[in-house]
KEBA-892856 format. One record per residue (C-alpha): residue in three letters; x, y, z. Coordinates in steps of 0.5 Angstrom, whole numbers, plus 500, padded with zeros to 3 digits. Layout:
# residues N
ALAXYZ;...
//
This chain:
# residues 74
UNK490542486;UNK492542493;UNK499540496;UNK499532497;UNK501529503;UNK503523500;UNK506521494;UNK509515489;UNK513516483;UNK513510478;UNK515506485;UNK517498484;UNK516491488;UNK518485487;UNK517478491;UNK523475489;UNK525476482;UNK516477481;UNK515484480;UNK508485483;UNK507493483;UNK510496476;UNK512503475;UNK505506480;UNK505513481;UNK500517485;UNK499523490;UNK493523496;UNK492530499;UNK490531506;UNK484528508;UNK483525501;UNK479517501;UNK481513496;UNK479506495;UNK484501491;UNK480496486;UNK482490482;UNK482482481;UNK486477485;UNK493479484;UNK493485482;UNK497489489;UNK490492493;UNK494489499;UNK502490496;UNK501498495;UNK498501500;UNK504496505;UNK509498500;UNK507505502;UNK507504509;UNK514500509;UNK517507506;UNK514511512;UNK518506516;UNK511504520;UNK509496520;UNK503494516;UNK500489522;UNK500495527;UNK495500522;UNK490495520;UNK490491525;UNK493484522;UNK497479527;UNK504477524;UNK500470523;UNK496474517;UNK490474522;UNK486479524;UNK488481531;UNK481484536;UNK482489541;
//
């Protein structure tokens, strides 16, 4: 397996006192595409911003959403 670039270890978020991500590991290698799939509720947006927040970067500033949750057109 080649070596990952980015990788969760049993990582927790909650809103609240509402745990949304429970115990959620995994590891992505350099060039790897994954795609996140689930009902409504399920954290498809939370982990992917839960990742970016531990990078120190601003989930509207890589995908493009405006702080009012709208996309933003350039």
């Amino acid at each position: 397996m080649p070596e990952s670039t980015a990788a969760l270890d049993k990582v927790v978020f909650c809103y609240d006192r509402a745990e949304v991500l429970h115990s959620i590991s995994f590891a992505l290698a350099k060039g790897e595409v994954v795609g996140l799939l689930g009902p409504n509720g399920a954290g498809k947006t939370t982990t992917p911003k839960t990742v970016l927040r531990s990078l120190g970067m601003k989930y509207w500033d890589t995908f493009g959403e405006s702080y009012s949750g709208g996309p933003r057109w350039h």
